[in-house]
C-alpha positions in Angstrom: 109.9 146.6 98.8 107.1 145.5 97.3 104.7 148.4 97.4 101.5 146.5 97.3 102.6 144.4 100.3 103.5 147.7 101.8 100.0 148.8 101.3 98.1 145.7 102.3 100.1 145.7 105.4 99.2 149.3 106.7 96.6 149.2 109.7 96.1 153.0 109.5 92.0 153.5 109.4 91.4 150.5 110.4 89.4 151.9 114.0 86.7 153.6 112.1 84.9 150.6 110.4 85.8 148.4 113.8 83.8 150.7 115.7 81.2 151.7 113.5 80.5 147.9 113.3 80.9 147.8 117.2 78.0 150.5 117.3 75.8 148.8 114.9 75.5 145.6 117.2 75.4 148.1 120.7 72.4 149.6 118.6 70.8 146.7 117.3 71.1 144.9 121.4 69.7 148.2 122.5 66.9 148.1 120.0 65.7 144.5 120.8 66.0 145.3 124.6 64.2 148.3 124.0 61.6 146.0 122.1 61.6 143.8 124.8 60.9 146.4 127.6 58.3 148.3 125.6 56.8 144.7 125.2 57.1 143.8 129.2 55.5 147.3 129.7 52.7 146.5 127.7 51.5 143.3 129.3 52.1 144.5 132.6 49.9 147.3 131.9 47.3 145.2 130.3 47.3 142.4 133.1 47.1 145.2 135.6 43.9 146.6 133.7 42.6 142.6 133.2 42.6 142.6 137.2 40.8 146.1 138.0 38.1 145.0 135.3 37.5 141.7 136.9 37.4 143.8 140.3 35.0 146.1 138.6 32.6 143.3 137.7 33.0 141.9 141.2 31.8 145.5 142.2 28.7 144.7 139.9 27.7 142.1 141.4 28.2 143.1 145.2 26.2 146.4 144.1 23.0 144.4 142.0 22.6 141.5 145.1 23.0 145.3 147.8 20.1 146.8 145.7 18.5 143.8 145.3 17.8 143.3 148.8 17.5 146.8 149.2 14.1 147.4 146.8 12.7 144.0 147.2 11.6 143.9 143.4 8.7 141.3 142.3 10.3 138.0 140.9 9.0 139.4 137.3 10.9 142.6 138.4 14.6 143.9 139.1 16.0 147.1 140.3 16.2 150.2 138.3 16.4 153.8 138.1 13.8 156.8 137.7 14.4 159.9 136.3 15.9 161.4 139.1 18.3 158.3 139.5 16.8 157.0 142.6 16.3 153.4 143.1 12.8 151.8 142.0 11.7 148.2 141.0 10.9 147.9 137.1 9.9 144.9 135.0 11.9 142.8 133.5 12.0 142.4 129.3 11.0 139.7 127.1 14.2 138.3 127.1 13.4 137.7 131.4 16.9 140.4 132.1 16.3 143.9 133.4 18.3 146.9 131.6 21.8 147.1 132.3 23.0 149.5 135.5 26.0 151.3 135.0 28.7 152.4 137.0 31.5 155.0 136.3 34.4 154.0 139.7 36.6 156.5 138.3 40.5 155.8 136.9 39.1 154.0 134.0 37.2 151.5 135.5 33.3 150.9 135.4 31.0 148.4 135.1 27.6 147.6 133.5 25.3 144.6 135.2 22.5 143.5 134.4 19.8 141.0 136.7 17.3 138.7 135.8 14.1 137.7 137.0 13.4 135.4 139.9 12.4 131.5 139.5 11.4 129.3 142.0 13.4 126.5 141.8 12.0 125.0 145.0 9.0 125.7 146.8 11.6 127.2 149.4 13.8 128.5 147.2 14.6 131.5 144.5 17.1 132.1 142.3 17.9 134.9 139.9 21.2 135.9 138.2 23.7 138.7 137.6 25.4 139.5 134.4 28.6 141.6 135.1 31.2 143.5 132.6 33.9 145.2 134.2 36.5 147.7 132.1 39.7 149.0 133.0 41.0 151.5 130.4 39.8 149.8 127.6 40.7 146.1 129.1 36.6 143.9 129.9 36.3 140.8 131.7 32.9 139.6 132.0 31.3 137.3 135.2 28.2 135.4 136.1 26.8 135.3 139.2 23.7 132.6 140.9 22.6 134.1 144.0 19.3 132.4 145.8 16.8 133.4 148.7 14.3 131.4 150.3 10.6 132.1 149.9 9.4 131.1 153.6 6.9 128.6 152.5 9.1 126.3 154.6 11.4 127.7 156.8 12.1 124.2 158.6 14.0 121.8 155.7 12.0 118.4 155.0 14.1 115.4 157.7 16.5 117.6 159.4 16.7 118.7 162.4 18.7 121.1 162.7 20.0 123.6 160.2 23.1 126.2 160.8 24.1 128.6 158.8 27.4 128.6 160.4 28.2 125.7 161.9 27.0 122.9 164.1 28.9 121.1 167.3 27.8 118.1 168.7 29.3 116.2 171.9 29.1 114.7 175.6 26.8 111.8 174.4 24.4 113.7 172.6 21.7 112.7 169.9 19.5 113.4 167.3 17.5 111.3 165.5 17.0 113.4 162.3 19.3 115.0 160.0 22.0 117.9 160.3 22.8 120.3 157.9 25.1 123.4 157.6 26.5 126.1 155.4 29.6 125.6 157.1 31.0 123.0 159.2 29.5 120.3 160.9 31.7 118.4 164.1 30.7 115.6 165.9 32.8 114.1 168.9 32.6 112.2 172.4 30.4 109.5 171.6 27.5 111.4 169.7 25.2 109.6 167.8 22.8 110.9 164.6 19.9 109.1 163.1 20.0 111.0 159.8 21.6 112.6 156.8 24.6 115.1 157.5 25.0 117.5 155.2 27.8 120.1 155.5 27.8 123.1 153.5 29.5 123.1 149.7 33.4 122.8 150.0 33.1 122.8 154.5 34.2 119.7 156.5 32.0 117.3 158.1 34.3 116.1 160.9 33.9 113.4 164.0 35.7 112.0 166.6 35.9 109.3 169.0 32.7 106.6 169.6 30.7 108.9 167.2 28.0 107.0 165.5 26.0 107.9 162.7 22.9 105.0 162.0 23.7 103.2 158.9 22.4 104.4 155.4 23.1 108.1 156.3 24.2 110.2 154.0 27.6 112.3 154.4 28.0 114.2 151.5 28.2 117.8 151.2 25.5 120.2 149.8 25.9 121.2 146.1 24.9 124.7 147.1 24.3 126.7 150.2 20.5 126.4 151.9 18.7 129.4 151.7 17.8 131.5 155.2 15.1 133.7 155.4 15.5 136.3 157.8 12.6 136.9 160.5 10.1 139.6 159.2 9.2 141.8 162.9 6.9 143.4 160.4 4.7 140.5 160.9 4.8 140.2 164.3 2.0 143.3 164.6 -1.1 143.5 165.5 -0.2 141.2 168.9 -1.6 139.4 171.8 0.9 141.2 173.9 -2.0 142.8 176.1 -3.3 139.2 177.1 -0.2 138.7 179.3 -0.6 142.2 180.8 -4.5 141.6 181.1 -4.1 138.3 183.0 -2.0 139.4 185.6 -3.9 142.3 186.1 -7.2 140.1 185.9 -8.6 142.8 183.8 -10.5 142.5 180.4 -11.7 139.6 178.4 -8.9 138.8 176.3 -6.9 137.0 178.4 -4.1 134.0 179.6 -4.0 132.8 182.3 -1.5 132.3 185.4 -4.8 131.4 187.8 -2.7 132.2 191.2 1.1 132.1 190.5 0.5 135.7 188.4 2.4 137.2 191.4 5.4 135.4 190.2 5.8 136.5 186.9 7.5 139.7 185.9 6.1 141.6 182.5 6.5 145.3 181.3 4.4 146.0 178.4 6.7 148.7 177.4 10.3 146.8 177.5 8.6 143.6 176.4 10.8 141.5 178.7 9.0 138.0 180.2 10.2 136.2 183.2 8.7 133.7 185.0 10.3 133.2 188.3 9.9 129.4 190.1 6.7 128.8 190.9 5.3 131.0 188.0 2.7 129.1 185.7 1.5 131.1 182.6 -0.7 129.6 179.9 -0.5 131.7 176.6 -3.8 131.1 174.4 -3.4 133.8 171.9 -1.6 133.9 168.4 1.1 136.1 168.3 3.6 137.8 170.9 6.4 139.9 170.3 9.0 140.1 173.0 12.4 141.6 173.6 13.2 138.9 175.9 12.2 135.5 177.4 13.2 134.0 180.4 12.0 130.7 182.1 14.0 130.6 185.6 14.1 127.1 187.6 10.9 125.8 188.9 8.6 128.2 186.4 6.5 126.9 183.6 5.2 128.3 180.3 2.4 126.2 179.1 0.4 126.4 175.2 -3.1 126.2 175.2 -4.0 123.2 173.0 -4.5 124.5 169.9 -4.4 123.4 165.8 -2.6 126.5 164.1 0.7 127.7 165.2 1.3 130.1 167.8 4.4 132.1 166.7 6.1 133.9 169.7 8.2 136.9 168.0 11.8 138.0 169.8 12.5 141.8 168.7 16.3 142.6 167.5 18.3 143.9 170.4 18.9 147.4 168.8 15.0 147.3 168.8 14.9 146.7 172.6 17.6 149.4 174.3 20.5 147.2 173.1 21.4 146.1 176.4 22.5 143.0 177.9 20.3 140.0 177.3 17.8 141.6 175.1 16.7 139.5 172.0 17.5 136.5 173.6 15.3 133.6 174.9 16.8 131.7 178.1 15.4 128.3 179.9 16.9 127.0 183.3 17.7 124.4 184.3 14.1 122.8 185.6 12.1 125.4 184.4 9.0 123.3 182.2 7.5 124.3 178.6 4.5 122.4 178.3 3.2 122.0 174.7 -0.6 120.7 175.3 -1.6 120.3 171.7 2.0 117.6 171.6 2.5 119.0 168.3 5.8 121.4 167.4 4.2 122.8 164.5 1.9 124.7 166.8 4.4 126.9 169.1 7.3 128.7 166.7 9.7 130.9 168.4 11.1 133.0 165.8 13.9 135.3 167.1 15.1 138.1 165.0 19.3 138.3 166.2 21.2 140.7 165.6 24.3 140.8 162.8 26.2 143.0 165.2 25.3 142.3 168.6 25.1 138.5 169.9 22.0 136.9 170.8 21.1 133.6 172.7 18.4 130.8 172.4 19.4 129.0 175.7 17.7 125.6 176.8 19.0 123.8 179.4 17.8 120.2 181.8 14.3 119.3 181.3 14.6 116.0 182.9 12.9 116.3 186.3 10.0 114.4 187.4 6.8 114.6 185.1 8.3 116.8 183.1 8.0 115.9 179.3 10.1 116.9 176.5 9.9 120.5 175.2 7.7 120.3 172.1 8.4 123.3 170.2 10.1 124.6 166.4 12.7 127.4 166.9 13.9 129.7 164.2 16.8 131.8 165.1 19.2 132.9 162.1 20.9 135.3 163.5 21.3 133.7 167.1 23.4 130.9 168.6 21.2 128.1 169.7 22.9 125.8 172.7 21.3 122.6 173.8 22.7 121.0 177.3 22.1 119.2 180.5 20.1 116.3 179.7 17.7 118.4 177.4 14.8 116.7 175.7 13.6 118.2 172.3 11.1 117.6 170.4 10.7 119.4 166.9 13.4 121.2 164.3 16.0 124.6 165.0 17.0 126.9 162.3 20.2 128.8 163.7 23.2 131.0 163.1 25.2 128.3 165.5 23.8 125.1 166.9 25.5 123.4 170.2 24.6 120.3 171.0 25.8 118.7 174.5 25.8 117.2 177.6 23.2 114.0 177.0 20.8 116.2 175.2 18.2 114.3 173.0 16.6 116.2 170.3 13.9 114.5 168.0 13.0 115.6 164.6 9.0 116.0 163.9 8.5 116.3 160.2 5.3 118.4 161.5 7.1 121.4 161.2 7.8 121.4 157.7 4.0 123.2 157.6 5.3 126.2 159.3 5.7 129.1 156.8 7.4 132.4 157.9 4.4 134.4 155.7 7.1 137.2 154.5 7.6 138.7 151.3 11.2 139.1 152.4 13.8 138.0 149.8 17.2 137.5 151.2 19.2 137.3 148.1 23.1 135.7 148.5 25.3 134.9 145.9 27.1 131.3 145.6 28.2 130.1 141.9 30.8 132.6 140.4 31.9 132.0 136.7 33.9 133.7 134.8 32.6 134.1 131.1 33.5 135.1 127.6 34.2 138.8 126.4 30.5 139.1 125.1 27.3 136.7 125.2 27.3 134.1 122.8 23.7 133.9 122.7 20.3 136.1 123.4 20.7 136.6 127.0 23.2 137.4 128.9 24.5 134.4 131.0 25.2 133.0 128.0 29.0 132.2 127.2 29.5 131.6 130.6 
């Protein structure tokens, strides 16, 4: 035999380079899996640090609108820290931006913001902006923040209404001639009818359903941004005229209203600041300014303003202000119970009714359509409160409310008289509206640049 063939032929040793090779290819799979995992881990770890900085700058900006409306700063101011870390109001730079607050939240994470001065973009309404970095372990994402509050020079919006910050319902053949607006959602149904533009808030529904009518040349569309709500200042609602209602129906003192001989009928505590007038009761109020816990006008009563040129603002105290208990900071008509304005003229009686963000409050006004009995003539401002129109109710004026129901064949009639009525605060209720996200770092001077 051919020894070569022999040779060529022999398998021995043969297993050692077959399985060194198979362990070179288990080794290099192994290493690109190994590649790939380390890879995986990597993003994961970096998109789970992208999200906790873009929570961080959320933080920023929830913290910088808190303190804003917290310190009240100037419009050429913006909130700050003294020495001792506390909270204080300091001026703005050149560049119109405060210096930057910081924030260490632990775990990595922190954020620095930074706010800028206040412009008026309307007489009703300011604006200022936040600049916000978040980091997560090395990871930034930056945002920009609009956040506006109005300035109280008109608290009643020019040709509407009625404004709600929440929403507004509107049915059982009611109307209003004037325009409705919301920050939420507006609903018409069962054969209401509006004279006027209707203006749901940004991204909300403006819905309606059968018969509904809106007078042609109305406008539909949404609001670009949210309307700006001042909240009612109580801090202006001392010195009062409290002691003329006490004085009258004691028939004591100069300074007085009047009830002539129905002051028997009207129930007033000067300490608890709760009004009723009970049927039969007649009060005229002649002075400038009360501030009540609650109102009431039961059936048969009526409340009368002297005639008058300037407005009389009648204040409602929040309910925690007033023993918290039931019915207090709330304003109630009944049905029959007549409000005489004598001056004809809503800008010059303004009830302005603080509410409550935790406890509910009313603004109820029911049938005014007796005999002789006119329309009620007034401007409410309620934020805070549900406002609920029914019964045949005849209104004459404008309504600022949290909530605004409209039924029953009540009539309510815009005046554009109340747009004179200013709230007189230096109150600046700051809320945020237009988040963007922006670049990793300005591209410009300021910061709300590369956004």
């Amino acid at each position: 035999m051919n020894p070569f063939r022999t040779f060529i032929r022999d398998e021995r040793g043969i297993a050692i380079p077959v399985a060194l090779a198979v362990l070179f290819v288990t080794a290099g799979l192994a290493t690109v899996a190994a590649r790939a995992a380390i890879t995986a881990s990597h993003q994961s770890f970096r998109d789970e640090n992208a999200k906790k900085a873009i929570q961080a700058a959320v933080s920023g900006l929830q913290t910088a609108v808190y303190q804003t409306n917290l310190v009240q700063p100037g419009s050429t101011q913006c909130v700050g820290k003294n020495g001792s870390g506390q909270l204080q109001a300091q001026a703005v730079a050149s560049n119109g931006w405060c210096a930057a607050m910081t924030e260490d939240l632990g775990n990595g994470a922190s954020y620095s913001e930074v706010v800028s001065q206040a412009t008026n973009v309307t007489a009703n309404l300011a604006q200022r902006q936040v600049a916000s970095t978040g980091t997560s372990n090395g990871v930034t994402r930056r945002v920009l923040y609009t956040m506006n509050a109005a300035t109280g020079a008109q608290i009643f919006p020019l040709n509407y209404a009625m404004l709600a910050d929440n929403s507004i319902s509107m049915k059982n053949n009611s109307q209003v001639t004037g325009g409705l607006a919301s920050n939420g959602n507006i609903t018409l149904k069962n054969n209401s009818n509006v004279c006027g533009p209707i203006t749901a808030g940004p991204g909300k529904t403006y819905s309606h359903g059968q018969n509904t009518t809106v007078c042609s040349g109305s406008s539909t569309a949404n609001a670009t941004q949210p309307f700006a709500i001042q909240p009612v200042d109580t801090s202006l609602a001392t010195p009062n005229d409290n002691n003329r209602i006490t004085n009258a129906i004691s028939n004591s003192g100069s300074n007085k209203d009047s009830c002539s001989n129905t002051c028997s009928k009207i129930t007033w505590n000067s300490t608890t600041r709760v009004l009723t007038l009970n049927s039969g009761a007649v009060l005229t109020l002649s002075g400038d300014k009360y501030f009540l816990c609650r109102l009431e006008l039961k059936g048969g009563s009526t409340l009368q303003i002297a005639s008058r040129t300037t407005p009389l603002l009648v204040y409602i105290d929040t309910p925690e202000n007033c023993g918290s208990t039931s019915g207090m900071g709330s304003v109630s008509f009944s049905p029959s119970a007549n409000f005489v304005n004598l001056s004809s003229n809503p800008a010059t009686f303004a009830l302005l009714v603080a509410g409550s963000s935790k406890i509910a409050t009313n603004i109820d006004l029911s049938s005014n359509d007796q005999t002789g009995m006119g329309p009620i003539i007034m401007a409410v401002y309620a934020p805070n409160s549900s406002v609920t129109y029914q019964n045949n109710l005849n209104f004459t004026g404008a309504v600022v409310a949290k909530t605004i129901d409209l039924k029953n064949n009540s009539t309510i009639t815009y005046d554009s008289r109340v747009s004179s009525i200013s709230s007189g605060s230096g109150i600046r209720f700051f809320q945020g509206y237009n988040y963007k996200e922006c670049t990793g770092s300005p591209t410009g001077t300021t910061p709300d640049t590369g956004c």
